[in-house]
Steps between C-alpha positions, in 0.01 A plus 500: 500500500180681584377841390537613831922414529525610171366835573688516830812443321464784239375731813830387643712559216347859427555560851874427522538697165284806655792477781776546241318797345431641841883488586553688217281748539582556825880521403368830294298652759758495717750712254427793707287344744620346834455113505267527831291759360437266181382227741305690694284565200502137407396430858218749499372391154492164599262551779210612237369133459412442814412830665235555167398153467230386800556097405909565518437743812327284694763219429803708598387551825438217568768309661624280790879564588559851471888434620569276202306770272735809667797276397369479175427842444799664675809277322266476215502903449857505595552248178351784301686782664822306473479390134368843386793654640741293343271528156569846531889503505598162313396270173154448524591151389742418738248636782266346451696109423645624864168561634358162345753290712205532755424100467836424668453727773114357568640126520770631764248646710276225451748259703604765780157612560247300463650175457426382132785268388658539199654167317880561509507480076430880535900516555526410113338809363551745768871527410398537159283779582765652703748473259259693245443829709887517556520471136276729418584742752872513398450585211358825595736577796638828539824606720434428856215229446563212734481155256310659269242697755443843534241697714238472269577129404440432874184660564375304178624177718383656837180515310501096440548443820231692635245339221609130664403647794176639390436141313605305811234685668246397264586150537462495844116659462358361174278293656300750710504843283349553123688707242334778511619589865819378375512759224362771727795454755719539231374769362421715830842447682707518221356859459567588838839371467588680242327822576783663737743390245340707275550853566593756429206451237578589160191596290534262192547702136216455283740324294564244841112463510476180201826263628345556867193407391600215314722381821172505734278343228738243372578390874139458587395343183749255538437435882124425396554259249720338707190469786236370273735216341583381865239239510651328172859577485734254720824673654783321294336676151456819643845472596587462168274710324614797747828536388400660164444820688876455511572456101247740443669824733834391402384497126316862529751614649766430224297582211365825628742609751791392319584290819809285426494147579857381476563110408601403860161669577313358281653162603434574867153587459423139336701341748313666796117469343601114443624451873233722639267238289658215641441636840156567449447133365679364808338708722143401380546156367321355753195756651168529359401821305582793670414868495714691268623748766698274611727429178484820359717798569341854687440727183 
């Protein structure tokens, strides 16, 4: 293994576990803080990079097929909208395994949109996967959830599905745009999509300022490592690897929120990471190293 993969691979590791931390932190800004107005400031942080940065600047604007980047950016920032919501109101655990489903959604759209084929041994662990949400799900269900799902339980879902959209989109223009306009699209329209969601604007407590700050950084930081292992890191391990943001949220949130993760929960969450896993592996079994946008959830 060279210096460079190995490398990559830590930056991808971090990256994953920077996720988990930010879906934390984001679960305590949002205590008193609407779920739109904590991605708007995620949004707007993440911009920093590449409006400061001449090299990244220059990069980000840059670019071929603006349609495929306004995909991107729009279901992209209505991932983040979508998952912070549901952050907000439910287990920060269970929101975010929800809102890592994103891989099954991506290999759906793959087939309907832009004609990838899929080999039909994804049918082994997408039940699997399935099975582990409902799981997981039910054994959080209040009266008047439908199998399990509430409101919020279906925005973190919702959210999925608009990731696979944002991935598919990806797929279909890796070849003609770099990641830097990538990450600028994402950034830019997800603010605007969030922005009307937003108000009325509450002005954060000083006590608000440190998780919101940590949400923004922790979001970026991890985004960023993510772009410079690209080069090195081959789609089936970052599949792999980006499922401990996952572990990590589910595990914050139990230790410090005193989140309770029941036995059929904790069973359901291994059964869906597994079949999500074996999706992935199916899914990119046989394509050449990809981009990592288009494996890895919205966040």
């Amino acid at each position: 293994m060279s210096s460079h993969t190995q490398r990559a691979l830590i930056f991808m590791t971090v990256s994953a576990i920077c996720f988990g931390i930010m879906a934390f932190a984001a679960k305590l800004a949002s205590a008193e803080l609407s779920g739109p107005q904590v991605a708007v400031v995620r949004f707007a942080f993440g911009l920093i990079p590449c409006l400061l940065i001449p090299r990244y600047r220059r990069l980000a604007f840059h670019f071929e097929r603006f349609d495929l980047l306004a995909y991107r950016g729009f279901f992209g920032g209505m991932t983040v909208l979508l998952y912070f919501i549901a952050i907000a109101h439910i287990n920060v655990g269970v929101a975010t395994l929800l809102n890592y489903t994103s891989p099954i959604y991506s290999g759906i759209f793959s087939v309907l949109f832009i004609g990838e084929r899929i080999s039909a041994k994804v049918l082994i662990p997408l039940p699997i996967a399935l099975a582990g949400v409902y799981f997981v799900v039910h054994a959080h269900s209040r009266p008047g959830d439908i199998l399990g799902f509430g409101r919020w339980e279906m925005c973190a879902v919702a959210a999925a599905m608009c990731s696979g959209i944002a991935v598919t989109a990806i797929r279909a223009a890796r070849r003609s745009e770099n990641s830097w306009s990538v990450y600028m699209s994402f950034n830019l329209l997800g603010l605007l999509v969030c922005l009307p969601f937003s108000f009325p604007w509450r002005a954060p407590h000083p006590s608000e300022l440190t998780p919101l700050a940590l949400t923004a950084m922790f979001a970026v930081g991890a985004q960023l490592l993510m772009t410079f292992s690209l080069r090195w890191v081959d789609a089936m391990t970052v599949g792999v690897i980006s499922q401990l943001a996952v572990i990590v949220s589910m595990a914050l949130g139990a230790t410090l929120l005193h989140e309770t993760i029941a036995p059929m929960a904790a069973a359901g969450a291994m059964l869906t990471i597994g079949g999500v896993l074996g999706v992935v592996y199916v899914t990119t079994l046989k394509k050449r190293v990809v981009a990592v946008d288009e494996v890895a959830p919205e966040s």
